[in-house]
N, C-alpha and C positions, 0 to 999 in steps of 0.2 A: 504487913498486909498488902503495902503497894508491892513490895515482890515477890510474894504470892501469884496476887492478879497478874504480873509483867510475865511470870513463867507460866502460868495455865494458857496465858493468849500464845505461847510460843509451841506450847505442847498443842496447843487443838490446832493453828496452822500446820506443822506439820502431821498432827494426827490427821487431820481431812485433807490433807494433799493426797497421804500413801494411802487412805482407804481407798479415796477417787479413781486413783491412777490403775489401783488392780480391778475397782470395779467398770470401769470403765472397757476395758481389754475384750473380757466378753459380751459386751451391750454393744458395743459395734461391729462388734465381729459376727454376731448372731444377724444382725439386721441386713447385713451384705448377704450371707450366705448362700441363702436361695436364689439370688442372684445370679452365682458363679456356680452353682450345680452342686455347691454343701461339698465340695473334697478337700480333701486335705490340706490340698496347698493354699487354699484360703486361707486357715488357720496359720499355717507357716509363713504364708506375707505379711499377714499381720502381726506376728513374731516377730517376723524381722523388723521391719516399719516401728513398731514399738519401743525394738531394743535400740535402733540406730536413734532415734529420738528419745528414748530414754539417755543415752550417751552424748547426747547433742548438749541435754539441760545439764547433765554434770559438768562436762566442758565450760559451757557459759559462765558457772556459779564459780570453776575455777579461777577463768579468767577475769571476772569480775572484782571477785574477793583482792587478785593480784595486782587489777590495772587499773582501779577507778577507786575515789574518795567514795565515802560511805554516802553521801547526800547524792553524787551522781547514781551511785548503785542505787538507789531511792528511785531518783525519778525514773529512771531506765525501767525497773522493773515496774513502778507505778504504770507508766502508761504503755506497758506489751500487759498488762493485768484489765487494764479498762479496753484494750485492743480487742484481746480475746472475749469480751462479751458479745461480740458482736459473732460467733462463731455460737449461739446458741438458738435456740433451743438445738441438741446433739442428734436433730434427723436428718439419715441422710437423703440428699435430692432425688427426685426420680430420675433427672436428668443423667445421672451417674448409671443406670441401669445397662446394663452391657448389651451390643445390637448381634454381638456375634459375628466379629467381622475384627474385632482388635484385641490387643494381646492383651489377655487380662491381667498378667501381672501390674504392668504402666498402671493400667487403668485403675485397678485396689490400690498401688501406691497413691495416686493420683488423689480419690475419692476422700482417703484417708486423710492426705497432708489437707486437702480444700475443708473438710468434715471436722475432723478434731487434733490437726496439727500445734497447734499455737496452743489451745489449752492442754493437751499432753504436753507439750513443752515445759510450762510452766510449772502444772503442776511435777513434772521431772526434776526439776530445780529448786523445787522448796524445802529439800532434806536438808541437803549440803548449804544452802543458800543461809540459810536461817539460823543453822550451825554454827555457822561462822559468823553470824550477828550474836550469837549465843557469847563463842569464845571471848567477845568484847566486853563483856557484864562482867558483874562481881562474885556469879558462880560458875565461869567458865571449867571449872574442876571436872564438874557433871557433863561436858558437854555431849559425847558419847552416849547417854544416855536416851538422850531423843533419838538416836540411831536405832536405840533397841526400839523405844516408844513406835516410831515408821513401821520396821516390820513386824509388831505386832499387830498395828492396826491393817497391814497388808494380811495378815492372817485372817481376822477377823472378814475381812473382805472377801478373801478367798470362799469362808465358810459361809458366810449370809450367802453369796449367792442364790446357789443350787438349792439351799434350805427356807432362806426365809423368803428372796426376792422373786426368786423363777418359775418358782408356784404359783404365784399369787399376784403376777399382773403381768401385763402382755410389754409387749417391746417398745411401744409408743411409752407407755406409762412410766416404764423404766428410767426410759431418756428424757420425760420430760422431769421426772424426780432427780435425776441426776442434773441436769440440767440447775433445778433448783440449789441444788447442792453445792456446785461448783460457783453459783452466782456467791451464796454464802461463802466459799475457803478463796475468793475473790475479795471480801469483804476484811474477811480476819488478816489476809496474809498484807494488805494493803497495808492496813493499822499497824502490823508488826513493823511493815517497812519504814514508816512514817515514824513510830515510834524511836526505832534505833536509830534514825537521823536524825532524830530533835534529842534524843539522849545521850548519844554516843557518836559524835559525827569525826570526832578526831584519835579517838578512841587506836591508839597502836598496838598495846599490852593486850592480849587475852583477859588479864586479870592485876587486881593490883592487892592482890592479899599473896603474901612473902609462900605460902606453899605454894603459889600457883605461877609465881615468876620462875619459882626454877625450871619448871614444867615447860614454861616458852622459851627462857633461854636454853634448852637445852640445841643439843648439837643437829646439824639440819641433817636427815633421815638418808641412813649411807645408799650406794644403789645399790645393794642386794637387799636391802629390804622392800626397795619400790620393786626389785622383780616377783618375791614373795606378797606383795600384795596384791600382785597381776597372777599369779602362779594357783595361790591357796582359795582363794575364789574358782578360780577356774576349774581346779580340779573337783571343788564342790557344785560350781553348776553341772559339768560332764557327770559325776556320779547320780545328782538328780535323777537326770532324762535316760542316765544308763539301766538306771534301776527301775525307773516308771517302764522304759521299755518292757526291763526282761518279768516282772511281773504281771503288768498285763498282757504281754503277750504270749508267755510261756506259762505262765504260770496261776492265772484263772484271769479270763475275761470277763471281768466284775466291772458293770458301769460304776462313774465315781473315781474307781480305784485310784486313780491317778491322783487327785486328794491327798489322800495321806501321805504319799512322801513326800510333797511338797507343802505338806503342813508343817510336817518336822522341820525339812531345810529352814523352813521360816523362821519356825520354834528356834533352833539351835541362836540363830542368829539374834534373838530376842532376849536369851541367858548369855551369850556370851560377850554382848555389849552392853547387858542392863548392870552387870559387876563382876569383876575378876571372882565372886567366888564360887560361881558355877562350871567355870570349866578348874578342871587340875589334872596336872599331867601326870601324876600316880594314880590317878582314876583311870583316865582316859587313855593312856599309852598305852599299858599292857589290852586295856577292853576293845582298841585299834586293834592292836595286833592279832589279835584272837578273832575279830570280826576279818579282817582281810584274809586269813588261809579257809576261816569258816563260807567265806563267799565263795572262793575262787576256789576252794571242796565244791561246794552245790553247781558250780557251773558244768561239772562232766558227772555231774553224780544225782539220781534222780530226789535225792533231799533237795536238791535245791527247784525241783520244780512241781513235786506235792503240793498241796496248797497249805494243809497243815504245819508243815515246817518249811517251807523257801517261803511264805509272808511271813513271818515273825524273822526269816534269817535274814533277811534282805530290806525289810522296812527298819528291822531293828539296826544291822549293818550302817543303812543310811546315817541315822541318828548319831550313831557312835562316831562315824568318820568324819559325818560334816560338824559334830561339836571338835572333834581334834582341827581340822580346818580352821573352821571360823574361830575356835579358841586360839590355836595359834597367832591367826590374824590378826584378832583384836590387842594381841599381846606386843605385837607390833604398831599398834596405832602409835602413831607420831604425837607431836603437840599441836595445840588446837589452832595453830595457823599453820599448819599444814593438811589441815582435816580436807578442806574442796581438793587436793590432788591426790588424798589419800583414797575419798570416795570416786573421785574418776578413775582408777587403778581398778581399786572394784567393783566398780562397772564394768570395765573393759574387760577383765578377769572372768567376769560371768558372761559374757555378749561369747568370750570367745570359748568359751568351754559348752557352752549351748549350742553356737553354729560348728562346734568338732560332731557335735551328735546329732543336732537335728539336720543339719545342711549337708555337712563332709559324709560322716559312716555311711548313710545308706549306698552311697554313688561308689565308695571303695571298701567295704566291705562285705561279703558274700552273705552273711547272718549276724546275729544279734553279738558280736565279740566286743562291740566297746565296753563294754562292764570292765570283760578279764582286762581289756589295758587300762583300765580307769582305775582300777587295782592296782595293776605294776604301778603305774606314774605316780599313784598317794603313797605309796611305799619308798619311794625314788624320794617324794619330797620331803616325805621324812631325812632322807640322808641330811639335808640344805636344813630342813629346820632346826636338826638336832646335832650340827656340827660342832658344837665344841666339848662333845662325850662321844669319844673314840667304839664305845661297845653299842652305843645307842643306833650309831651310824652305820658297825656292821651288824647288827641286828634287823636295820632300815633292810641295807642289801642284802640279807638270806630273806627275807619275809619278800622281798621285789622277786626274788630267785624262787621260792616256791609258789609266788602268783604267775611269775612265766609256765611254770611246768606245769600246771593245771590248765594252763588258757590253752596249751600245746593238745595237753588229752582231751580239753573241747572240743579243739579244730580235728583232732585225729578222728573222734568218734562222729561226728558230724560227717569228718568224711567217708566213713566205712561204710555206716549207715543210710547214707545219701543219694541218691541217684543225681538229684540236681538240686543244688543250694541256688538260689536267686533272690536278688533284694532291691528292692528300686525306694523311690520316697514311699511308695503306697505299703510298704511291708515284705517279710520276709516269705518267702514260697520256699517250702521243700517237697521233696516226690521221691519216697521209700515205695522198696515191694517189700510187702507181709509174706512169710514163707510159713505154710499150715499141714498139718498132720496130710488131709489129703490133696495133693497137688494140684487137683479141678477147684479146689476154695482159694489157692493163691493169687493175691491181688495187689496191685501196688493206688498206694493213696498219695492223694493230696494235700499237703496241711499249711495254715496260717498260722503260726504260732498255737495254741494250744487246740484252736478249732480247726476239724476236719470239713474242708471239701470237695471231697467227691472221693470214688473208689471206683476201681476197676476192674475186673476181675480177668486174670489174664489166660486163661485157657480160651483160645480162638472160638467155642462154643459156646461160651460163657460171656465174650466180651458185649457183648449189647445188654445185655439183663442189666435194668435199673438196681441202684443198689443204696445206701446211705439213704437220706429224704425224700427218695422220687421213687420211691414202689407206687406198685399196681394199688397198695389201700391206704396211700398217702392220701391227702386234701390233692394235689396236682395230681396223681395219678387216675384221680376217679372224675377230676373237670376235664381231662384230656379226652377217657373214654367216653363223657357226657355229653363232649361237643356235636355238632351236628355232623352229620356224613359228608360227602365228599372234600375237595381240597382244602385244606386247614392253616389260617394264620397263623402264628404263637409269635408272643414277644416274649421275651426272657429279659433281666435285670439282674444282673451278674451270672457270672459262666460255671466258676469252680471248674471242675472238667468235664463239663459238657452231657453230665447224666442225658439234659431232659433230650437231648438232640436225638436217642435213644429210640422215643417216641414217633419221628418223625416219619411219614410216610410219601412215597414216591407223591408230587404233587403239593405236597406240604412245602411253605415255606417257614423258617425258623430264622425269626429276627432277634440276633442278641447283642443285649450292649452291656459294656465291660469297661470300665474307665482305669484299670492297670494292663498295660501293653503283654507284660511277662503272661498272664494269666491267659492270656490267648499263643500265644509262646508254647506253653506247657502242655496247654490242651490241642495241641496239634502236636508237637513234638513226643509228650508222655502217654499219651491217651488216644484213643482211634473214636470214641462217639461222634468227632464233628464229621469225620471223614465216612466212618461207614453209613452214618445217617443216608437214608431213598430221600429226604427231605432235601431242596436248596438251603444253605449255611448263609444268611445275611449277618455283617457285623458291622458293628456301629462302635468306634473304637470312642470315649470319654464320660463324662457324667450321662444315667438316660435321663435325669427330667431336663437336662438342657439340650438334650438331642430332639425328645420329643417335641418338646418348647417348639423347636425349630422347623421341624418337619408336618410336611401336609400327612393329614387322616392317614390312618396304615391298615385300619378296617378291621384290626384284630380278633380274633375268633376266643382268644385267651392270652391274658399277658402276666406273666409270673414275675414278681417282685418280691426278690428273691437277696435280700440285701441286710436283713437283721438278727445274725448268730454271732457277732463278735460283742465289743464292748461298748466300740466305738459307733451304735448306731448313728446311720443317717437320717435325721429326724426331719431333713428337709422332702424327703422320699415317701412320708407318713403323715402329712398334712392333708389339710382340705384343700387347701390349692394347688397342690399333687393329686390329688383324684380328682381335679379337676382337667388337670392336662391325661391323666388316663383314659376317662371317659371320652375325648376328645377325639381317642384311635381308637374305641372299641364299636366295633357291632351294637347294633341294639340287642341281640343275645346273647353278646359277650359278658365273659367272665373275668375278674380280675380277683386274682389266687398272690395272698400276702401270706408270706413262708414267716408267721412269727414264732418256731421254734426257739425259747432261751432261755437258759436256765434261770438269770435273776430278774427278766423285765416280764412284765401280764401285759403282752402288745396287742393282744385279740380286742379286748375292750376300746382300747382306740380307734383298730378301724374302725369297730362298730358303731362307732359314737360318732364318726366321721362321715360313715355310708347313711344312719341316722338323720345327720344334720342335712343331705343332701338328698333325703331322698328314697335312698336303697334300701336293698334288702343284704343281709349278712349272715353268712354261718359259719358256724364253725368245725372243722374236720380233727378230730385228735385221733392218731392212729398211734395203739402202744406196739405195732411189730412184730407182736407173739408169736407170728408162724413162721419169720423169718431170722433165725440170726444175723444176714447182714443189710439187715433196714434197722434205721433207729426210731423212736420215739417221734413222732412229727407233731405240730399245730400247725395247719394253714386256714385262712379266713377267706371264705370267698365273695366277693361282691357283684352283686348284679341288678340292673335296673330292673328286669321282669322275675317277679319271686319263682314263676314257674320254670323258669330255665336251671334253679337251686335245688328245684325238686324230679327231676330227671333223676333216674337212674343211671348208675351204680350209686350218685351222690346223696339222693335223701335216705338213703341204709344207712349213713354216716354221721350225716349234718346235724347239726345242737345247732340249739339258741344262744345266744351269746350274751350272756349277765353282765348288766350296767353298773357299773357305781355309782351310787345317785350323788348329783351335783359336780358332776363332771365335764368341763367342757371340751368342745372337739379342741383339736392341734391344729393349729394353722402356721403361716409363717410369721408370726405375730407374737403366736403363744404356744407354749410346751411346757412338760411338768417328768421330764422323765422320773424325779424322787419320785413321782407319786403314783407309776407304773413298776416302782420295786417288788419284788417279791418277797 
């Protein structure tokens, strides 16, 4: 009974460490965001920030296990446990709020380390840490097994998020329940500490039951295995983020998506340290092999970029490759006093196979190619893991051989097809011309991974005609004709290639803000709208609600916000206190036009709910296209203080009422529910 109770207190410290630790990652990162203007690289500093502190706490737990008595490792950790209470409640200061004038990366470092440094620490260190309190007992056998226990409960946490906790209460409430929560795995983790120093303070052996000594004295861990432990992690965090890329970028921009393969990676890890007999290499070798030609087929072949068959080939793919990984891995695990350097290895293993994809690739490579070499290189590592069967090995190097020759027919096709391949941190830009039966319809496009934006039609007679989103019986093309007469503001919020400049008249100024460099790049280089525009071209190169933020009234006559057809909505751009900095620059008969064409989110109802809360009036524009083959399908929502300036002509021929969902609250920066705008 009493070791019953000694192992349940061992399992819920680290069960509530690694729930904490993941749920934690987006509760502060959310609360920053609007801050720094909601892009991307926010999300990415606090990646980094994470991992290098995640790799801090393995380090420590290393060092500690290695250079200090079990009673000092006590109180050391007792009191950095009683330290960090004092880093709570998890809000962060106002004081931290950026003036616009310093470099925000420092400054998210900064916030972060001053905000939730020390308790991310800690709880980073309670995996390994507690392990090796484990390895001292008398069923250090199992110890492994609370590895699995961590990242399942990190799974768990991944999924409550977005389902159970992001619905159903705002950002304050979050932090102060986690808050709550970490005061509790403060409590538990203390008692463990205290525990194994009063039980086990001299404690050398792992274990003192005869199966379990041979297990420690076994031989200390050769170094090609400590490189394999840096190696097979790594190439499973890069296959990760290579395969989240090319599915949602290529292959359907589905909010969420991103989820499921990092549910699996989880999963994998969950069976293949809960017991040797979920992975087997007669299972999984040949269903590897078969999965890496089947990828690296879909990468120059449109199977792979269907939706129908590239997600099940490539979610499924993941699964198979990262159980060959991490089953490997585990098959490797050392004896349990060498467990904190075996867990710092993979750490470092995934820290660097994460910064090969999310830091490295974009800056050196032109498009989405890390997958095809995340292929070659798990193929390679087969060769090292499977070294002592001569056929397995060359089997490793033809299957690395025909993942080359397919990454080759990616790059070749990409480039035939290409006009211009560009990739910066913000995503991948290409600009094809479509060649059609009659030569006056050939047009060359713009595209983001699977979403188009913009199109141009290249016959010199033809190149002004709006075309894609921005027709004459779109939601924007009927606010533009409804503005008043003479000289005309427009703000724009993202460029694509520059349709609406199209509109622009001798007199007209067009203010556009664009916060990827390349994208203004393109649309001067690929496309003529900005240039033939009678309109003056003003550009506002970074985030717009941080530009607006900044800048005095602009007086706009119509501002189009023009920013939610991908996956990765900007939800800091669709708040109430984002239509608050908008009305800030509009006319009193100004119009503000939210482009919420998408295929899986219902965004209309949020303005609505938004302009509602504040005030406004809202309608809504759905144009199905009919007369035009090349206009597509649109929703825009337009908001205006005076309901009469929504019923001008051409616009009230169009305008709907916009149906609420009862019990609905607006979006602020506070609170969001994207689940609960799915379609």
């Amino acid at each position: 009974m009493e070791r019953a109770g000694i192992q349940l207190l061992f399992a819920g410290t680290i069960f509530s460490s690694a729930f904490l630790l993941f749920l934690v990652q987006p509760l502060i990162a959310k609360q920053i965001l609007p801050w720094f203007g909601g892009s991307a690289a926010v999300w990415s500093i606090c990646m980094v920030f994470f991992q290098v502190v995640l790799l801090a706490g393995y380090a420590y737990s290393d060092w500690v296990t290695r250079h200090l008595r079990v009673r000092v490792q006590a109180a050391l950790h007792v009191g950095l446990l009683l330290a960090s209470l004092a880093f709570l409640p998890l809000v962060v200061a106002a004081r931290w709020k950026p003036t616009g004038a310093e470099d925000p990366t420092w400054l998210i470092l900064g916030l972060l380390l001053a905000t939730i440094g020390l308790p991310y620490f800690l709880l980073s260190t309670t995996g390994p840490l507690v392990q090796s309190w484990v390895a001292r007992t008398p069923w250090s056998a199992r110890v492994y097994r609370y590895f699995s226990l961590s990242n399942l409960a990190s799974l768990l946490s991944l999924l409550s998020y977005p389902v159970l906790i992001e619905p159903r209460s705002s950002l304050l409430r979050q932090a102060q329940g986690w808050s709550w929560g970490y005061g509790a795995f403060a409590v538990l983790c203390a008692g463990t500490t205290l525990l194994v120093a009063y039980r086990w303070p001299e404690a050398v052996s792992p274990s003192q039951a005869a199966s379990d000594r041979a297990i420690d004295h076994a031989k200390p861990p050769r170094w090609s295995d400590g490189l394999l432990w840096l190696l097979l992690p790594a190439l499973a965090s890069w296959l990760l983020l290579a395969v989240t890329n090319h599915i949602t970028q290529n292959v359907a921009a589905v909010p969420f998506l991103w989820i499921l393969p990092l549910s699996l990676y989880l999963f994998t890890f969950v069976l293949c340290f809960e017991s040797d007999r979920w992975y087997r290499r007669g299972v999984f070798l040949p269903l590897a092999a078969a999965v890496l030609v089947l990828c690296a087929f879909g990468l120059q072949h449109h199977v792979g970029s269907a939706v129908r068959t590239g997600l099940p080939l490539y979610v499924g793919g993941l699964f198979v490759l990262c159980m060959f990984l991490h089953g490997e891995t585990a098959r490797l695990r050392p004896a349990p006093r060498y467990l904190t350097r075996f867990y710092l290895m993979l750490s470092l293993g995934g820290a660097i196979g994460g910064a090969m994809v999310g830091l490295v690739a974009p800056h050196v490579l032109p498009a989405y190619y890390e997958l095809g070499i995340g292929l070659i290189l798990t193929a390679l590592a087969a060769v090292a893991v499977l070294r002592h069967r001569l056929w397995l090995r060359v089997s490793s190097v033809a299957l690395a051989a025909c993942c080359v020759f397919f990454l080759v027919a990616q790059i070749r096709s990409d480039r035939a097809d290409a006009r211009h391949l560009m990739r910066n941190f913000y995503g991948a830009l290409i600009t094809f011309d479509v060649r059609r039966a009659n030569p006056a319809n050939n047009a060359r496009l713009l595209s983001h991974g699977s979403i188009k934006h913009g199109e141009q039609f290249l016959d010199p007679r033809r190149r002004s005609e709006p075309t894609t989103y921005y027709g004459a019986t779109a939601g924007i093309g009927r606010a533009i004709a409804a503005a008043p007469d003479g000289p005309r503001r427009v703000g724009l919020i993202g460029l694509g290639a520059g349709t609406l400049a199209s509109y622009g008249r001798s007199g007209d100024i067009y203010r556009i803000y664009e916060i990827n460099p390349q994208v203004f790049e393109l649309a001067d280089s690929e496309f003529t709208f900005l240039r033939d525009s009678p309109a003056r071209i003003e550009r506002v190169l970074g985030d717009a609600r941080l530009a607006l933020e900044r800048e005095p009234p602009q007086g706009f006559d119509l501002l189009a916000v023009d920013a939610f057809s991908g996956d990765a909505v900007p939800v800091h751009l669709l708040t109430a206190e984002a239509m608050d900095v908008y009305l800030r620059h509009m006319k009193p008969g100004g119009v503000v036009a939210f482009h919420v064409t998408n295929r899986y989110l219902e965004l209309a109802p949020v303005v609505a709910r938004i302009a509602e809360a504040k005030g406004l009036h809202a309608v809504l524009v759905s144009d199905d296209a009919k007369d035009s083959k090349w206009l597509d399908p649109t929703d825009w929502v337009l908001v205006a203080r005076d309901p009469a300036v929504l019923a001008r002509e051409p616009l009230r021929a169009a305008a709907s009422p916009i149906a609420l969902p009862a019990n609905t609250r607006p979006w602020t920066d506070d609170f969001n529910n994207l689940l609960g705008v799915l379609k």
